[in-house]
C-alpha positions as CSV (number, residue, x, y, z in Angstrom):
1,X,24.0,22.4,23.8
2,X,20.8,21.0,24.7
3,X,17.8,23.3,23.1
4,X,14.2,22.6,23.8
5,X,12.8,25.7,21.4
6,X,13.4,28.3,18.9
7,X,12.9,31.9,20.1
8,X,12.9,34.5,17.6
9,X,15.5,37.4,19.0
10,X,15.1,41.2,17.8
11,X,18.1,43.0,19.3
12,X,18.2,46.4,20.7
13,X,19.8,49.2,18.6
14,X,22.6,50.5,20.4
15,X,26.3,49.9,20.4
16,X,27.4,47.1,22.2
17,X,30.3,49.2,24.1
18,X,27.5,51.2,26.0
19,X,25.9,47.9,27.9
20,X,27.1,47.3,31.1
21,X,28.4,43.4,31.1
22,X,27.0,41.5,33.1
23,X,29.4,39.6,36.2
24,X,28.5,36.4,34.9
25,X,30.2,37.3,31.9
26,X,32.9,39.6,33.0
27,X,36.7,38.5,32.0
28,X,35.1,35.5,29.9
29,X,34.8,35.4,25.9
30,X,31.4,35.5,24.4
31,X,28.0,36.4,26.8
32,X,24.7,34.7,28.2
33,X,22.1,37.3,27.2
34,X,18.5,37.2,28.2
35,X,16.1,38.0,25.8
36,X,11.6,38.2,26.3
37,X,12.6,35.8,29.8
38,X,14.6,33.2,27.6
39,X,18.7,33.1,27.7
40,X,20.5,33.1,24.6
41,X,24.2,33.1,24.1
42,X,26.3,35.4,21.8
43,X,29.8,34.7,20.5
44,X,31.9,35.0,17.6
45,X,33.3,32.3,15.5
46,X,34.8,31.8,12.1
47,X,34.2,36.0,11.5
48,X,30.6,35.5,12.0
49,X,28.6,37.2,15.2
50,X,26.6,34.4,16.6
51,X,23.3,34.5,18.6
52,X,21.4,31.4,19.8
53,X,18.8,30.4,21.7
54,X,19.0,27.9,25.0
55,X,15.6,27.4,24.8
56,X,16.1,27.4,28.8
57,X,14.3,29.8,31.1
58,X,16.2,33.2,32.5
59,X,17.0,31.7,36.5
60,X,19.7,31.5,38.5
61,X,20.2,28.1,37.9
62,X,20.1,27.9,33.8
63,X,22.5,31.3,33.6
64,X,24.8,29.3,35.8
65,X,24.5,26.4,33.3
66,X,24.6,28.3,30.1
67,X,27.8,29.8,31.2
68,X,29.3,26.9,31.4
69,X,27.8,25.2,28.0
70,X,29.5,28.5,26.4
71,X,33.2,28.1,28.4
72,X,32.9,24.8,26.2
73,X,31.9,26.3,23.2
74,X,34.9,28.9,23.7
75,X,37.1,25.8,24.5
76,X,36.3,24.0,21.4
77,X,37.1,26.8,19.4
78,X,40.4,27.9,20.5
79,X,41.4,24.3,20.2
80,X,39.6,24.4,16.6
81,X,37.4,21.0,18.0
82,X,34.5,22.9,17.4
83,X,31.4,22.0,14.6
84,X,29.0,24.6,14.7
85,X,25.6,21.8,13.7
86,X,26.6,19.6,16.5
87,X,26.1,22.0,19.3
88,X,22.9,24.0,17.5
89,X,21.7,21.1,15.7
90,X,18.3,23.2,15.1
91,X,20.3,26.3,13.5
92,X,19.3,27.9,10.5
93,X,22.9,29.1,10.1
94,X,23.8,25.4,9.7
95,X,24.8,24.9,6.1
96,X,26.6,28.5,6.0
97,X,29.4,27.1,8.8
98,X,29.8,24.0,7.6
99,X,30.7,25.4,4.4
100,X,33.1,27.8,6.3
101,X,34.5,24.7,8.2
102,X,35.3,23.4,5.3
103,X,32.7,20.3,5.3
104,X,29.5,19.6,3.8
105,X,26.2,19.9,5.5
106,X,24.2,16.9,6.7
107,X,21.1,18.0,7.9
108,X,19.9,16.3,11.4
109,X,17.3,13.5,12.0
110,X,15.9,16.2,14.5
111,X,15.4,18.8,12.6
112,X,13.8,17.0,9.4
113,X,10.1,16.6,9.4
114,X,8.6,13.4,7.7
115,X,5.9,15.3,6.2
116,X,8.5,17.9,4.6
117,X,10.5,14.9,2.9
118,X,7.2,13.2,1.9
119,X,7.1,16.2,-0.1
120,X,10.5,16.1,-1.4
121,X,10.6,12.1,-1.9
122,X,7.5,12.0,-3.8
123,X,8.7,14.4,-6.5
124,X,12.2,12.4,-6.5
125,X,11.0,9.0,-6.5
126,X,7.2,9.3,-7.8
127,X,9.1,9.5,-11.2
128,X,10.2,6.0,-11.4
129,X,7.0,4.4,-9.8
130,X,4.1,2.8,-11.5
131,X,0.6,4.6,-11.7
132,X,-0.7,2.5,-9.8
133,X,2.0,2.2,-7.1
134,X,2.2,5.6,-6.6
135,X,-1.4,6.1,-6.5
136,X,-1.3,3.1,-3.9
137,X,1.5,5.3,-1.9
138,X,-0.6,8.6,-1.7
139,X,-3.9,6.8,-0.9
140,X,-1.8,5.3,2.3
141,X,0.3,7.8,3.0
142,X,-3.0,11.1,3.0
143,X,-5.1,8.6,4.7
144,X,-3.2,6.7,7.1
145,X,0.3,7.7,7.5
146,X,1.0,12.2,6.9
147,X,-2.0,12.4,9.8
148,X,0.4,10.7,12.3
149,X,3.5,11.4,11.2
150,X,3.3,14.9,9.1
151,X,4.7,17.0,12.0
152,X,7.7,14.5,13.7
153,X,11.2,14.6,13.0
154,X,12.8,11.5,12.4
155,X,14.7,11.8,15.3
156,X,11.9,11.0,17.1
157,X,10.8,8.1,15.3
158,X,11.2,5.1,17.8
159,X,10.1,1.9,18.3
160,X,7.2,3.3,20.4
161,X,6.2,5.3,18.4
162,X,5.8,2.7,15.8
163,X,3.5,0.6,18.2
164,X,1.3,3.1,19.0
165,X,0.7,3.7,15.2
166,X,0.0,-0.1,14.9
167,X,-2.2,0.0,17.5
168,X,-4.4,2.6,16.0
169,X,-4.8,1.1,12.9
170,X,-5.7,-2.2,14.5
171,X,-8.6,0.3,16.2
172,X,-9.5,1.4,12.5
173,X,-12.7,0.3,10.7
174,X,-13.0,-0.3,6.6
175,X,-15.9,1.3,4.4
176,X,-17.7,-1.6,5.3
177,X,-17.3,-0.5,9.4
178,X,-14.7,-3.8,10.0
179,X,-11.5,-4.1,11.3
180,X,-8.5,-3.2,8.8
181,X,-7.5,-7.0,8.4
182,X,-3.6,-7.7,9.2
183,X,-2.4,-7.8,5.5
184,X,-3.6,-3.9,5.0
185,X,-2.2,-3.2,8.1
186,X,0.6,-4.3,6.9
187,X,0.2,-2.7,3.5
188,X,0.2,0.8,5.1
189,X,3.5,0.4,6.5
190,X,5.0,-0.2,3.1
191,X,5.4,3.1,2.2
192,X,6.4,4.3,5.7
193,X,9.3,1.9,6.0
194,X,10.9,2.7,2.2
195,X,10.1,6.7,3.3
196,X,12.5,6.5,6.4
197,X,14.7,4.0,4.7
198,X,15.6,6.4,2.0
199,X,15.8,8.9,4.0
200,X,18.8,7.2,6.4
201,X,20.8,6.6,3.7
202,X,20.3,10.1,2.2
203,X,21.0,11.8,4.9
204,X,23.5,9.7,6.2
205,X,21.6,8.9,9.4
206,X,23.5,5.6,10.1
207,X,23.6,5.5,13.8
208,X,19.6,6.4,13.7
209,X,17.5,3.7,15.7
210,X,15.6,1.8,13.5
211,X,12.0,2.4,14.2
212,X,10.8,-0.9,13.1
213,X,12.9,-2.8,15.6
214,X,10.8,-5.5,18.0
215,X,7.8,-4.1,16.2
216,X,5.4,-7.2,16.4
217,X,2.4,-6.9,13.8
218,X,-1.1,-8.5,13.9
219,X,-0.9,-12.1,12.3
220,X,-2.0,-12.7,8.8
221,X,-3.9,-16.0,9.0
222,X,-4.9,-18.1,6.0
223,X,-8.8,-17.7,5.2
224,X,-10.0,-21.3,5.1
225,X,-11.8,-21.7,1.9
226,X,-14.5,-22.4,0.6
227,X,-15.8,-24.1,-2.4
228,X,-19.0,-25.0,-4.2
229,X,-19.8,-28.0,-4.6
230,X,-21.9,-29.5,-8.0
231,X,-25.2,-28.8,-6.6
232,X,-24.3,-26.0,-5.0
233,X,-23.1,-24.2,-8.3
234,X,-26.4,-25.3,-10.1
235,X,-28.4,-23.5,-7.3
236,X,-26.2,-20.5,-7.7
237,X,-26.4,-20.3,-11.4
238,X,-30.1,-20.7,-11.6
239,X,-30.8,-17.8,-9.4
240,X,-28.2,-15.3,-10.7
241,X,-29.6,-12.9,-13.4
242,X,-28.6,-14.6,-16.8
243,X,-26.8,-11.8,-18.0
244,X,-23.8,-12.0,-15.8
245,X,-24.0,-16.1,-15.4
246,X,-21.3,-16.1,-18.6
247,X,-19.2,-14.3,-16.4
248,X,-19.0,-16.8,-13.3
249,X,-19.1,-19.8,-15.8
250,X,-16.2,-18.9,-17.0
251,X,-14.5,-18.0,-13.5
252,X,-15.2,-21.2,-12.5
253,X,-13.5,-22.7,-15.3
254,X,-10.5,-20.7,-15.5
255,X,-9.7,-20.2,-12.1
256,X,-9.1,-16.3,-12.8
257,X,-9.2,-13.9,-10.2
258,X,-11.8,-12.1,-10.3
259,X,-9.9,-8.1,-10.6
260,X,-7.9,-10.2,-13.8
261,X,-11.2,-11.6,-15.6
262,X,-13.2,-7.9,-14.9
263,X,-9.9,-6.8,-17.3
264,X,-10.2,-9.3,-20.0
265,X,-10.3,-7.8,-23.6
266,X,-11.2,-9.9,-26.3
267,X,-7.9,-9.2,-27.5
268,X,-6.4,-11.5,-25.2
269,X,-8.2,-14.4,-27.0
270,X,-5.2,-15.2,-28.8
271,X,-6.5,-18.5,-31.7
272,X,-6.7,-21.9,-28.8
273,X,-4.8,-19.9,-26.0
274,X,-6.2,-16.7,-23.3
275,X,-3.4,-14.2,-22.3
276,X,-3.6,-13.1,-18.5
277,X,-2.3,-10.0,-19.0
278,X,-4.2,-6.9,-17.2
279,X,-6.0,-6.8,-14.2
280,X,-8.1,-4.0,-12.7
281,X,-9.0,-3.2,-9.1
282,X,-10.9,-0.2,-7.9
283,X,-11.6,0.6,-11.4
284,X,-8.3,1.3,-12.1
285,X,-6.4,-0.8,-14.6
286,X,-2.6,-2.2,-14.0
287,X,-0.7,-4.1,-16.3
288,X,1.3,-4.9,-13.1
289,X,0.0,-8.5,-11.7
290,X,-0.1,-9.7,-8.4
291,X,3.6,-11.6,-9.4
292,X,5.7,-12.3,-11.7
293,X,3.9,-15.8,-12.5
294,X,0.3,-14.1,-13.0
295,X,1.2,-13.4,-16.4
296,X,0.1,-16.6,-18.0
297,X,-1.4,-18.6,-21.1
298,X,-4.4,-20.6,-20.7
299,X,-5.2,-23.1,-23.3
300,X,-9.4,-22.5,-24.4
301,X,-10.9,-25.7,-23.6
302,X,-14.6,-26.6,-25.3
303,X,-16.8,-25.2,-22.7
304,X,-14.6,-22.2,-22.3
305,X,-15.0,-21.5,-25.5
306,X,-19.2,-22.0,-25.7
307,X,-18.6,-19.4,-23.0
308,X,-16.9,-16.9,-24.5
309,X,-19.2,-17.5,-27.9
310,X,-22.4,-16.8,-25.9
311,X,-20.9,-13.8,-24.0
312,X,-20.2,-12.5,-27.5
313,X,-23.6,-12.9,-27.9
314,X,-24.9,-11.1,-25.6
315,X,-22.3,-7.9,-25.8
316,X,-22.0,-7.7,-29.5
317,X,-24.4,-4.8,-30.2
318,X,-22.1,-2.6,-28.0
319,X,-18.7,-2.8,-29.7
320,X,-16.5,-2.9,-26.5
321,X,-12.6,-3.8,-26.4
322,X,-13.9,-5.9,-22.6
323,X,-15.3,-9.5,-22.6
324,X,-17.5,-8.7,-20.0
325,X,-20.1,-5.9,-19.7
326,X,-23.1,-4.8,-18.3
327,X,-26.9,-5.0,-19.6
328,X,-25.9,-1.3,-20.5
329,X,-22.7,-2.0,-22.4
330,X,-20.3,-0.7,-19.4
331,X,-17.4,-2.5,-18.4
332,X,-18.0,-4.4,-15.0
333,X,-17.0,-3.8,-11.4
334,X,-15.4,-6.3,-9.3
335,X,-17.1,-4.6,-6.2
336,X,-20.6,-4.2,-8.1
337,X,-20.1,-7.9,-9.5
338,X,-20.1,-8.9,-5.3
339,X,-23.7,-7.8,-4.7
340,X,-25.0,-9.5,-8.0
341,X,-23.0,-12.6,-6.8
342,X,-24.0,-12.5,-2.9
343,X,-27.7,-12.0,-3.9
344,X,-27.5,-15.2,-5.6
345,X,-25.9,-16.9,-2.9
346,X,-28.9,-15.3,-0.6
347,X,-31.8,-16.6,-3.0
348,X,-30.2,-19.9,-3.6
349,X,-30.3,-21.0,0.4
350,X,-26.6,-21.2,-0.5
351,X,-24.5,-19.9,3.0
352,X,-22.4,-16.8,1.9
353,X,-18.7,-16.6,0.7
354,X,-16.5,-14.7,-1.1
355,X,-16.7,-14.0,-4.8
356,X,-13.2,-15.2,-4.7
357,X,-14.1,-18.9,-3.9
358,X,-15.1,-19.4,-7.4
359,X,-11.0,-19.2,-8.1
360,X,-11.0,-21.6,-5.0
361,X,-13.5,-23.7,-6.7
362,X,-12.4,-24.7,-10.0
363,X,-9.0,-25.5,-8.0
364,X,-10.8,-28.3,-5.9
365,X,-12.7,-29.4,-8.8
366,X,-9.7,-29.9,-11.0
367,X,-8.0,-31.8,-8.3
368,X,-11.0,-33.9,-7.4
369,X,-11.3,-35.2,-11.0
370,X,-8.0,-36.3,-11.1
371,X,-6.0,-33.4,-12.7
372,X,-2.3,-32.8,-11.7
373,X,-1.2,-30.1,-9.0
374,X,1.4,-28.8,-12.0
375,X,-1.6,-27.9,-14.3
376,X,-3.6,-26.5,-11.5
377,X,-0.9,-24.3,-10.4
378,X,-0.1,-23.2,-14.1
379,X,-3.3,-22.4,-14.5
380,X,-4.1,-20.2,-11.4
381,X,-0.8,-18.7,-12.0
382,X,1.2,-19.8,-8.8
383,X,4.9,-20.3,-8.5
384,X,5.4,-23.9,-8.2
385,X,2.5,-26.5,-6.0
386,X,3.7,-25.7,-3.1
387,X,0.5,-23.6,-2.4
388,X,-1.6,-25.9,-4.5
389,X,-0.5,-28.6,-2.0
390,X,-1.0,-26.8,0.9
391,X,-4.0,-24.8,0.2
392,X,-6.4,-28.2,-1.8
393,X,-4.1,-31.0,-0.6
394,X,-7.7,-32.6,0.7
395,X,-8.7,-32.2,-2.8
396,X,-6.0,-34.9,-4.5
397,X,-7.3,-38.2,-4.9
398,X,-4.8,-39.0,-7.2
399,X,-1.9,-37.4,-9.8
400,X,-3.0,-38.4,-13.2
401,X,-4.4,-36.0,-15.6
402,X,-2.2,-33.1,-17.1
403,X,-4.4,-31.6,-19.3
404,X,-7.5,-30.5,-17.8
405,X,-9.6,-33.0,-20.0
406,X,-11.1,-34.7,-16.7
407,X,-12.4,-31.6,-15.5
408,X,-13.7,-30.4,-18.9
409,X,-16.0,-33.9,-18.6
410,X,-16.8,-33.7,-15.1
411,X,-17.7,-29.6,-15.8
412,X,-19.6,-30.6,-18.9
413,X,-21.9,-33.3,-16.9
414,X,-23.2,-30.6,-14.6
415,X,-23.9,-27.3,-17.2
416,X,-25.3,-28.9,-20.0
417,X,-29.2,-28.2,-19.1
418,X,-28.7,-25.2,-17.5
419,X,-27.1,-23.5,-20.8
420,X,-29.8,-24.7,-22.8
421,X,-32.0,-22.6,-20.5
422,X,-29.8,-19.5,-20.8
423,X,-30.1,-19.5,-24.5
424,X,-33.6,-19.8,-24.2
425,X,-33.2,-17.0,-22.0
426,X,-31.6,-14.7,-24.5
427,X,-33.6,-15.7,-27.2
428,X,-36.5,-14.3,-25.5
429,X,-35.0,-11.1,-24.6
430,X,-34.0,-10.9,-28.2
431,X,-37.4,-10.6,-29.0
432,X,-38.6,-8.6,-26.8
433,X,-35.8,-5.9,-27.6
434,X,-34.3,-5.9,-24.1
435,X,-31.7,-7.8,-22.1
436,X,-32.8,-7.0,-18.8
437,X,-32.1,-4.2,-16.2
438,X,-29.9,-4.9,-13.6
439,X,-26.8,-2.8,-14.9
440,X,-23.9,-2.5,-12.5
């Protein structure tokens, strides 16, 4: 029986015998009521006196069509046809008839509100997530997803419905008042499409329209890098506060990314080799990498190593498990690190890119000395060349090196004078008792 509301029905006191029934009821089993202006029906079934709401208004016309949605009902039960959920899908006596039909209880897609099973699914399947998956999961789902969804049954999740959610996140602005970029976009439906997905099969919903179906979603497009170049680098390096030049050295020679080398504990210096093990974004550690291949050893080449030694230097007097510290002895940022690294770019003359392009830029280097893609793409921690081909192909002169010696003497040519003057640097601080004041 179609229903378009719930209406909450105090009966009269009185025995039934002393109404007067009505004509449209007269010599027919079970009765069309009307009840604050709204038409309910009442009938008995399986022992049990029944009372619903239409949700239709009390005319002519919806009495006349009541009627005959209750003749069926009758019908159906005298040729014991009749399930009690399928034609008051919104009842609260539900569950108690299908356990008197004999059956079990499904509950239906229209009656089930997404927020209510976000409840339900977080405290079932929160269990076996991650940290920092869950905490991934509620940021998206309090921010983004509950807001639009909370209050819809997911009977009324529909393909529309999912484009006009795309389409306001495509009208959303970042902290930074730009455009969520396609690949959050798509990050924020994540959760959304596992949530209904478990859901289907829990329920059973199997003939429920996938939501997601002809959903087009904006295009992720490559970012073109951008390297430094020699000079470039020098420029860079000279104008960046000394304390933190150890820090991009050393990105530039590993090819780390940067929320992986912000993690680095001196731990991970294991005798000739560097274990990429932890990485941490938003100041939140995860031992979980960006894949599988991420986890990887990198042998300590000489300059990586004069690295390391003068960053031991400098941090030494503050006892800290991290490589890499602040003037005050804090661990560092990856978003703090960004402002020291753009202000360099910005006193340098050196045109603005990402703090990420120094990953980008040991790549090219490494290829443009002469170093194989198979070592590059070990070392940056990618699956096989195929993105080493596609992403620096314009960057292979030649496949001979497999070692990384070639850029170790090409790297070495360009840093030599410039380190003498950072340990000048620190010598004087030394003296002076201080190391500076710019702490992130």
């Amino acid at each position: 029986m179609q229903q378009t509301s719930v209406i909450e029905f105090h009966p009269k006191r009185g025995k039934p015998a002393q109404r007067k029934r009505h004509p449209l009821n007269t010599g027919k089993k079970g009765s069309v009521i009307s009840r604050g202006g709204k038409l309910w029906v009442s009938f008995h079934y399986l022992g049990q006196r029944v009372r619903e709401p239409s949700g239709l208004n009390d005319t002519a016309a919806n009495r006349l069509h009541v009627r005959k949605q209750l003749d069926l009902v009758v019908a159906e039960i005298a040729n014991g046809v009749f399930e009690f959920a399928k034609r008051f899908p919104h009842s609260k006596k539900n569950r108690l008839f299908a356990e008197l039909e004999g059956g079990s209880f499904t509950e239906s897609p229209d009656v089930v509100l997404f927020g209510d099973y976000v409840v339900k699914w977080l405290q079932d399947m929160g269990q076996g997530m991650t940290p920092n998956r869950k905490r991934d999961f509620v940021c998206s789902l309090n921010n983004h997803v509950l807001p639009y969804f909370k209050d819809v049954p997911f009977g009324q999740m529909r393909p529309i419905l999912m484009k006009k959610f795309v389409a306001l996140l495509i009208s959303k602005k970042n902290h930074h008042g730009e455009p969520l970029s396609p690949k959050t976009i798509r990050n924020y439906l994540i959760p959304l499409r596992e949530i209904i997905r478990d859901a289907r099969d829990e329920y059973g919903w199997y003939d429920m329209v996938d939501p997601f179906r002809g959903l087009r979603l904006p295009r992720v497009r490559n970012r073109r890098i951008q390297p430094l170049n020699f000079q470039e680098w020098l420029a860079v390096q000279k104008n960046m506060f000394y304390w933190y030049r150890p820090f991009f050295e050393f990105a530039v020679q590993t090819g780390l990314r940067p929320s992986e080398q912000v993690a680095l504990r001196w731990t991970a210096i294991d005798g000739g080799f560097l274990q990429v093990e932890l990485s941490r974004v938003r100041n939140f550690e995860k031992a979980d990498l960006k894949t599988a291949t991420s986890f990887r050893r990198i042998e300590l080449r000489t300059n990586m190593r004069k690295t390391l030694e003068r960053q031991k230097e400098l941090t030494k007097r503050f006892d800290q498990p991290y490589v890499f510290l602040t003037s005050e002895g804090i661990p560092v940022r990856q978003e703090n690190l960004g402002k020291i690294w753009t202000k360099a770019l910005k006193k340098a003359g050196v045109p603005h890119r990402r703090m990420y392009e120094t990953r980008h830029t040991f790549a090219s280097w490494a290829l443009a000395a002469g170093e194989s893609s198979e070592w590059v793409a070990r070392t940056l921690g990618h699956v096989d060349t195929t993105m080493v081909y596609r992403v620096y192909g314009r960057y292979i002169p030649n496949l001979t090196r497999q070692d990384g010696s070639a850029f170790e003497r090409q790297y070495s040519q360009t840093v030599e004078a410039r380190v003498a003057e950072d340990v000048s640097q620190l010598k004087i601080g030394t003296i002076l008792g201080t190391t500076g004041n710019s702490a992130l």
